[in-house]
C-alpha positions in Angstrom: -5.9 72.2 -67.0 -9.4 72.2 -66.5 -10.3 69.0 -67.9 -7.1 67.5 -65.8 -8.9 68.4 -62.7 -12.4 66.9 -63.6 -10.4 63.3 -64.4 -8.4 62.6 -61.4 -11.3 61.8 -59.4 -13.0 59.3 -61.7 -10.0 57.4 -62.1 -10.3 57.0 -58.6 -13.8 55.8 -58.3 -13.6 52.1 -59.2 -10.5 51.3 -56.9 -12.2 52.7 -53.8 -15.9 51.2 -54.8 -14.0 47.5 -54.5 -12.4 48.2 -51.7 -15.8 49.4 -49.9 -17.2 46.3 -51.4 -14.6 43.9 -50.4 -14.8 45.5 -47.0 -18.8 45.1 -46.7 -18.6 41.8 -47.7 -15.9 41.1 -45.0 -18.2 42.4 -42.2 -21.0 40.8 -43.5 -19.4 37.2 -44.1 -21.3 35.8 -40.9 -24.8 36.4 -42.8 -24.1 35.1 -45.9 -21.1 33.2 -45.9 -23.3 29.9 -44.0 -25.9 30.3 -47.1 -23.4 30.0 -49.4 -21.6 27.0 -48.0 -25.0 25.1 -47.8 -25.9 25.8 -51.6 -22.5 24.4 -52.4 -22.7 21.8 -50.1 -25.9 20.7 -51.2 -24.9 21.2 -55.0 -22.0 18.4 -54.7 -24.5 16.3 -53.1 -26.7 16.4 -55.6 -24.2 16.0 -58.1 -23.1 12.5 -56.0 -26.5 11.0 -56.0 -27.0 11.7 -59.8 -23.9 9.7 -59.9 -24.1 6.1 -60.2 -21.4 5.4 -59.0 -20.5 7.4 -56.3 -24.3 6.6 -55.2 -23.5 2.8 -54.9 -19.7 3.1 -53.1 -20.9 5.9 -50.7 -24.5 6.2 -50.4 -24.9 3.6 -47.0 -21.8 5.3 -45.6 -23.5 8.8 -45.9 -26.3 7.7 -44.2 -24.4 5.7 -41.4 -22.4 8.5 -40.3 -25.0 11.1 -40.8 -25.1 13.3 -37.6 -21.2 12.2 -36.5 -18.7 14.6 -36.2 -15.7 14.0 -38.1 -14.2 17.6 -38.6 -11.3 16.6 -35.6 -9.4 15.4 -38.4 -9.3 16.3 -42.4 -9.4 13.7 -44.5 -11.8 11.5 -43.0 -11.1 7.8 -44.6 -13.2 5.3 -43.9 -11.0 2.4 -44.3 -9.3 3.7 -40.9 -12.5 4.5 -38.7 -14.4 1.4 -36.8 -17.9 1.3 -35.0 -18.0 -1.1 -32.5 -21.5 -2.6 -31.2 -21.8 -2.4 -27.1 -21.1 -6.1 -26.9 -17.6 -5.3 -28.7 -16.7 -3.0 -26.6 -17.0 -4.8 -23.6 -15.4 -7.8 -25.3 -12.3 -6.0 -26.0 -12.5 -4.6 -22.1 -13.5 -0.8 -22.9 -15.3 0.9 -19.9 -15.4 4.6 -18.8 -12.2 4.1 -17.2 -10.1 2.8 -20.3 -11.9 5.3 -22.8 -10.3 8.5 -21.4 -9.1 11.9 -22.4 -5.1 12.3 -23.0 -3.6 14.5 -21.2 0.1 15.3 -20.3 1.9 13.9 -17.3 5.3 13.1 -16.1 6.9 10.2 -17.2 9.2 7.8 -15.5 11.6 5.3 -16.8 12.0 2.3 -14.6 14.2 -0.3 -13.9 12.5 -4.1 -12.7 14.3 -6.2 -10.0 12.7 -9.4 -8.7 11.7 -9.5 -5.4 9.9 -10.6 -2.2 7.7 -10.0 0.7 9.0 -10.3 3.9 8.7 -9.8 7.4 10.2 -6.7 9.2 12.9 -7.7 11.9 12.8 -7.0 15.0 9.2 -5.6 14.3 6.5 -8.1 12.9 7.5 -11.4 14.8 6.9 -11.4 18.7 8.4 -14.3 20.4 6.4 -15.0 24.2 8.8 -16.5 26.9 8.0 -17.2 30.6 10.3 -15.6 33.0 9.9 -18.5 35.4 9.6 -22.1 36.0 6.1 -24.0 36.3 3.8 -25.9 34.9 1.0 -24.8 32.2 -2.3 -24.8 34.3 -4.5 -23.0 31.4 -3.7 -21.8 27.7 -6.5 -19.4 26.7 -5.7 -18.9 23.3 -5.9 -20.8 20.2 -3.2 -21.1 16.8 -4.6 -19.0 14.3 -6.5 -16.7 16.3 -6.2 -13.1 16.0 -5.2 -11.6 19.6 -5.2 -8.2 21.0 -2.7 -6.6 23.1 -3.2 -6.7 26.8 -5.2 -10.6 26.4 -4.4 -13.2 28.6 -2.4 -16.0 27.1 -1.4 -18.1 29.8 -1.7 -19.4 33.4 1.5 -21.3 34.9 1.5 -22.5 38.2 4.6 -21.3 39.5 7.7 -23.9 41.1 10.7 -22.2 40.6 12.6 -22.9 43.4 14.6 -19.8 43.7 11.6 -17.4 43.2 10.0 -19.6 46.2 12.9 -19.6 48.3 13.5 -15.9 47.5 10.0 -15.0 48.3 10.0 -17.2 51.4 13.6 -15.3 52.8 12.1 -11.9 52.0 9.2 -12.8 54.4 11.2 -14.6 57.3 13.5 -10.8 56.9 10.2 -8.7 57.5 9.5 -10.7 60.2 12.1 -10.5 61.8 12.2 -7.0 61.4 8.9 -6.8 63.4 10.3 -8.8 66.3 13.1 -6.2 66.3 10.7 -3.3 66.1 8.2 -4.5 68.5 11.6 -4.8 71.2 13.5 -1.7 70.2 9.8 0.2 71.2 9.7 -1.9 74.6 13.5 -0.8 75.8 12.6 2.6 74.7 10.4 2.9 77.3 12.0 1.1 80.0 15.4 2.5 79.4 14.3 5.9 80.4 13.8 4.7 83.8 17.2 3.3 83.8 16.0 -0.5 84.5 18.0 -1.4 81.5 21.3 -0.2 80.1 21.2 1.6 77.4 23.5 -0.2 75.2 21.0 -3.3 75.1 18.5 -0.8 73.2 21.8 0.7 70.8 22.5 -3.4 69.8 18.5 -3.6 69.0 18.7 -0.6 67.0 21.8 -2.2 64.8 20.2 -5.3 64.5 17.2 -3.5 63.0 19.3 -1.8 60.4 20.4 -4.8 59.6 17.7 -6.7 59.2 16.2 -3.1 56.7 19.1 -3.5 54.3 18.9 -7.6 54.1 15.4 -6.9 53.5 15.9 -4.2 50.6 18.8 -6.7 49.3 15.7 -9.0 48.7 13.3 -6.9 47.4 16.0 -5.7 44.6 16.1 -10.1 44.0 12.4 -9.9 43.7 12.6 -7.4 41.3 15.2 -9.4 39.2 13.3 -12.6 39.4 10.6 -10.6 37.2 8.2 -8.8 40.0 7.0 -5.4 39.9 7.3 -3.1 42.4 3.3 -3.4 43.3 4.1 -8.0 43.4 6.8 -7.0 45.7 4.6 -4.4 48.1 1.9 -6.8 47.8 4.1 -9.7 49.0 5.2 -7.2 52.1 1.7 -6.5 53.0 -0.2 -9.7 52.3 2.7 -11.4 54.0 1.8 -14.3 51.8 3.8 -16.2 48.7 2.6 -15.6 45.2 2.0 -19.1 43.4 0.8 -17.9 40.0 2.0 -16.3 36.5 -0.1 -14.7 34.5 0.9 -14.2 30.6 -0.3 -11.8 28.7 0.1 -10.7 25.0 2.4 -7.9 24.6 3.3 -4.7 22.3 6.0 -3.8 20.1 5.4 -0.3 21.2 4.7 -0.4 25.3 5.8 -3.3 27.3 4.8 -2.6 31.3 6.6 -3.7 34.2 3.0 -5.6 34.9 3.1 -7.4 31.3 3.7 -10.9 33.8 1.5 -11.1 36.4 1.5 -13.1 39.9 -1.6 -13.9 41.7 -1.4 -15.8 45.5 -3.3 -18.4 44.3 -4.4 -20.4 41.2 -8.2 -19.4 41.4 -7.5 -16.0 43.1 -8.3 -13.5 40.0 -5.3 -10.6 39.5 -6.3 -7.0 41.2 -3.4 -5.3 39.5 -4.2 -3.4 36.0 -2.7 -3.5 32.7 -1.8 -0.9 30.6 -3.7 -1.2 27.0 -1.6 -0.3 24.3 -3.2 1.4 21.2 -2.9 -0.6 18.4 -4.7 -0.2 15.1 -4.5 -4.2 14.3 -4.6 -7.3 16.1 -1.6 -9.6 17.0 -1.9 -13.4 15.6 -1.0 -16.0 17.1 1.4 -18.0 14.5 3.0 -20.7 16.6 1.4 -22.2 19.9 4.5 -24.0 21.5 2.6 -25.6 24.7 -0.2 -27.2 26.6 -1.8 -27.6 29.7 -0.2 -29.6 32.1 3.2 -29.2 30.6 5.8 -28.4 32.8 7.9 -24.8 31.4 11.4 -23.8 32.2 12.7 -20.4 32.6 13.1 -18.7 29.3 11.6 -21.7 27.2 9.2 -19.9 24.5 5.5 -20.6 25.2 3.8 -19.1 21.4 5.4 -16.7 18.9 3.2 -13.7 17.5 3.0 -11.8 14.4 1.9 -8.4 13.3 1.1 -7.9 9.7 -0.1 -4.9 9.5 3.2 -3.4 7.6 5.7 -5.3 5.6 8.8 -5.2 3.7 9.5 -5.6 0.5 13.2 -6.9 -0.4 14.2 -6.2 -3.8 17.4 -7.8 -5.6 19.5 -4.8 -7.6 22.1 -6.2 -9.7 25.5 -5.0 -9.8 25.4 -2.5 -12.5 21.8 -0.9 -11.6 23.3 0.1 -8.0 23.9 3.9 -9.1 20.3 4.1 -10.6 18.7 2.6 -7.4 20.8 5.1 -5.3 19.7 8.3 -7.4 16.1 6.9 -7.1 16.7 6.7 -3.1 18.5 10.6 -2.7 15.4 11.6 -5.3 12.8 10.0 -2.6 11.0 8.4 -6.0 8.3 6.5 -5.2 8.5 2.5 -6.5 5.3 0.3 -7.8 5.2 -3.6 -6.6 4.0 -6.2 -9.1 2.4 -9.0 -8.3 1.4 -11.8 -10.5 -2.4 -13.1 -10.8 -3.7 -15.9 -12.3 -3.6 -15.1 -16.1 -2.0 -12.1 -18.1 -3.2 -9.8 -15.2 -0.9 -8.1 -13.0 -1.6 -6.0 -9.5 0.0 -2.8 -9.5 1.1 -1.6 -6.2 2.0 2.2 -6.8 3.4 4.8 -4.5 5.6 2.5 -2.1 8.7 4.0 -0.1 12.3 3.0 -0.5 13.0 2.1 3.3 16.7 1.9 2.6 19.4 0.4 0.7 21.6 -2.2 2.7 25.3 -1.3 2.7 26.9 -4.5 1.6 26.8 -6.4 -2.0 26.0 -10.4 -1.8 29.1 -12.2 -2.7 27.5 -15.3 -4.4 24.3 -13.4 -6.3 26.2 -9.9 -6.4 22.9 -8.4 -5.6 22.6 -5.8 -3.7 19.9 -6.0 -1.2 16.7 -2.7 -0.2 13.9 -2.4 1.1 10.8 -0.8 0.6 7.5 -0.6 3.4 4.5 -2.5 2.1 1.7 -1.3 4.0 -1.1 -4.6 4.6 -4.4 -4.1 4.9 -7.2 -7.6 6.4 -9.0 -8.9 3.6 -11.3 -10.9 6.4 -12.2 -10.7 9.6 -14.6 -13.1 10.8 -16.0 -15.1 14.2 -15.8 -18.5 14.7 -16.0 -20.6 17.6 -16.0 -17.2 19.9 -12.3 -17.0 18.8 -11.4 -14.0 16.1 -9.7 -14.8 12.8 -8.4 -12.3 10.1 -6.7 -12.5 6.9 -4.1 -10.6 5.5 -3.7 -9.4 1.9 0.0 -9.7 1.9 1.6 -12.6 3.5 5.9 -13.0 3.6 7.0 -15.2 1.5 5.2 -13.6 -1.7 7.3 -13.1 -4.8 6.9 -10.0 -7.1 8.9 -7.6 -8.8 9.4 -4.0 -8.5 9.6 -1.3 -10.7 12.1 1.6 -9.8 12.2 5.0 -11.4 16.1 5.7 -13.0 14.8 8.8 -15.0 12.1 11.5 -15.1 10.4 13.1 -18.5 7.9 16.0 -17.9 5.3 17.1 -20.2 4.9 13.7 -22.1 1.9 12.2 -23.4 2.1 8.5 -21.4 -0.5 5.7 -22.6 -1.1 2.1 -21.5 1.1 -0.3 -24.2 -2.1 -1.7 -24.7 -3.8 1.3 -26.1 -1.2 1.2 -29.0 -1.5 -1.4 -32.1 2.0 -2.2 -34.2 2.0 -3.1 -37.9 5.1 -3.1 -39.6 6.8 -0.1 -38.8 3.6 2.2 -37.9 2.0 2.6 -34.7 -1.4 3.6 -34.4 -3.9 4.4 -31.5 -7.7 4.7 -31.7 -9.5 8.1 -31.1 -13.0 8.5 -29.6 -15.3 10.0 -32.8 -18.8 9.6 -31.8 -19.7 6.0 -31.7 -16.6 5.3 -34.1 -12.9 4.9 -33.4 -10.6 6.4 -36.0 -7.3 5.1 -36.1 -4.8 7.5 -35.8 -0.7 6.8 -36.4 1.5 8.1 -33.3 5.3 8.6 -33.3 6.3 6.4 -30.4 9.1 7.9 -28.3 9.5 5.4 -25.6 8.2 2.0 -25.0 8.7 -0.5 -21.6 6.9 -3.7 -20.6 3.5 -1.7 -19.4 3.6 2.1 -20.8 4.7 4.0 -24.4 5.5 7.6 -24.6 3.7 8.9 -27.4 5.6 12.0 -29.7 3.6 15.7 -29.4 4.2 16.4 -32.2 0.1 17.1 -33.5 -1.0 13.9 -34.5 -2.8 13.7 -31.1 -3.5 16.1 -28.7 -4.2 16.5 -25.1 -7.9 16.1 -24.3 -8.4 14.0 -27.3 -10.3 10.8 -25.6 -8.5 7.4 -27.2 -9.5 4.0 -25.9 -6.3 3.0 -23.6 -6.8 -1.0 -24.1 -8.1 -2.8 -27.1 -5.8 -1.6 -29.9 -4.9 -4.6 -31.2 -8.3 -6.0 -31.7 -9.5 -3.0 -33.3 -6.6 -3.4 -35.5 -7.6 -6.6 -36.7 -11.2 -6.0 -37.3 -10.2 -2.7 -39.3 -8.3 -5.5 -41.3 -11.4 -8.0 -41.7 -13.1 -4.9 -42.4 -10.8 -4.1 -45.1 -11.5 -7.4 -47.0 -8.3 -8.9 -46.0 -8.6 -12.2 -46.4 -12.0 -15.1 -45.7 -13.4 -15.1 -42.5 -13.1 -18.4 -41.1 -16.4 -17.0 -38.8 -18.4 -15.5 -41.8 -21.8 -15.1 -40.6 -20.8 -13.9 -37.1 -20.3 -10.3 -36.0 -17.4 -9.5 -34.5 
């Protein structure tokens, strides 16, 4: 029994020593674990450079990549990673902006329908008419020139023969309605003494009432003809005819009873204000329809105007896309414009607002037709001549196309199609890695005209910075690189 007890503890000894070691060495690893990773380290590459071999395949690329880091992905192969020089990488059109980080976004697919700018109705085109007959006595505008609100336009000398004759009765009635005032105050007083009967004074009295309603008949004729209430009191205290229109540009927003103005005579300058409207752009002056001297008729169109500053955008949706373009509408999806530039380049117009959808398909195209706002913006403004002239980015008339969303992915890893190079069946992109781009083959989930849905599925990660243009020329310098053929430009780096 005795020797029993003095065993069982030594057979114990060993098992517990290693696992005291094993845990030592566990919370020591951070001290000598580095150490021992060098010595290997350092022990294969001393075996390489005793090799031959190895020594003449590998030795230049050991020391071109020395100080890189390559550890984002295992298996670093050489055949697949490319350094460009600076001049390469602006050659294939690499900046700060197209050398980015990935990172996860919401993805929309899109339908594209042709379309074209156009001018809002009702809203951009302003058409200037004269209220009365005359003759043009000064135009102080010019075609082309930018015009704001409130400006005078146009002086007509005004011979309208109703506006004279009306002007000329309504003055002949307030005279007459003195004479009958003056007389009704003269038989007041003498009537009290009983020299005169008193039904002489009544008649005055009804004659006078007369005489105020024929007058107010005329005013309210005044009014029609185009006066304002302060032509029409100035007429009644000047006692004088007005001989004189004044023009001036209007507003889509404010149009005052004052907007045409009458002066008493052709030099006499206008006393009466006019009510600015606020308006963040100026008016232009698209069609100039008369001249001085010319002789106008009521209604005949003197200039047309046209306001830029926010346009539409008509898109054609075919038949069969009309559900899509209606979802897109209810969903308040924003739509991008495309406009064509000289080249392979496009503008991309992003953000725009579905105005509305029109409520009846064209027979003959079996489109039907919406809209969406284009806001403008001047691209010039300059002085010339004293006379202002601007230029507008958008003009009506411009054809593009526009994209519309149909369907939303969130959470997707969206990349330019140019940042994506095809061979065969593989797709590959190209990942930032120091100064070197490593090509790295992508699942593509999605691809349209101008963007490819990459798969997440760990061959590229958000954050990971990939150039987002270029692809395909990096491709086919990996390929030269490769030995893939002569170089019809041996001698010159590319």
């Amino acid at each position: 029994m005795q020797q029993r007890i003095s065993r069982f503890p030594i057979t114990w000894i060993w098992p517990v020593a290693i696992m005291l070691l094993i845990g030592v060495g566990w919370l020591t690893s951070s001290i000598w674990l580095p150490t021992l990773q060098g010595f290997v380290q350092n022990s294969v590459a001393g075996f390489r450079s005793s090799s031959p071999e190895m020594g003449h395949d590998h030795g230049t690329a050991a020391d071109d990549h020395a100080g890189h880091d390559h550890s984002a992905h295992a298996g670093h192969d050489e055949s697949s990673s490319l350094e460009l020089s600076e001049q390469a990488i602006r050659n294939i059109g690499l900046s700060a902006e197209t050398i980015r980080p990935v990172k996860l976004q919401t993805f929309r697919k899109y339908i594209t329908v042709p379309a074209l700018v156009i001018e809002r109705p009702g809203r951009t085109r302003v058409q200037v008419a004269t209220p009365m007959t005359g003759v043009v006595t000064h135009v102080h505008a010019v075609q082309g020139e930018a015009i704001e609100p409130g400006s005078l336009l146009f002086q007509i000398r005004l011979t309208h023969e109703d506006l004279v004759q009306a002007q000329t009765d309504f003055l002949k009635s307030l005279g007459e309605l003195d004479v009958e005032e003056r007389e009704i105050k003269r038989l007041t007083e003498i009537t009290s003494s009983g020299a005169v009967a008193g039904k002489v004074l009544l008649e005055r009295q009804y004659a006078r009432d007369k005489l105020s309603a024929l007058a107010q008949a005329q005013r309210e004729a005044l009014r029609l003809h185009g006066l304002s209430d302060e032509q029409v009191e100035q007429i009644a205290q000047d006692r004088r005819l007005l001989s004189e229109l004044q023009i001036f540009a209007p507003s889509h927003d404010h149009h005052p009873q004052d907007e045409f103005k009458l002066t008493k005579s052709v030099f006499q300058s206008v006393s009466l204000s006019y009510v600015n409207t606020i308006h963040s752009a100026p008016l232009i002056l698209k069609d100039l329809n008369v001249h001085k001297g010319q002789s106008v008729n009521a209604g005949e169109t003197l200039s047309i105007l046209v306001d830029y500053e926010e346009l539409y955008i008509e898109g054609l949706s075919f038949e069969q896309d009309i559900n899509q373009l209606r979802r897109a509408s209810e969903q308040s999806w924003k739509v991008d414009a495309i406009f064509d530039q000289p080249g392979s380049k496009s503008q991309i117009v992003e953000g725009l607002e579905i105005a509305y959808l029109a409520n009846q398909v064209d027979m003959n195209s079996r489109t039907l037709p919406f809209y969406v706002r284009l806001p403008n913006e001047i691209t010039k403004d300059q002085r010339a001549d004293g006379n202002r002239y601007i230029e507008w980015k958008y003009l009506p008339g411009q054809r593009l196309q526009l994209r519309v969303p149909t369907e939303e992915l969130p959470d997707q890893i969206v990349l330019p199609v140019d940042a994506i190079a095809r061979e065969g069946a593989e797709s590959f992109l190209f990942q930032q890695n120091g100064n070197h781009f490593d090509r790295i083959p992508v699942h593509v989930k999605y691809r349209d005209q101008y963007s490819v849905v990459i798969a997440n599925d760990g061959s590229i990660f958000p954050g990971d910075v990939v150039a987002m243009r270029g692809a395909h020329q990096m491709q086919m310098a990996l390929k030269n690189k490769a030995g893939g053929g002569v170089d019809p430009h041996a001698g010159h780096n590319h």
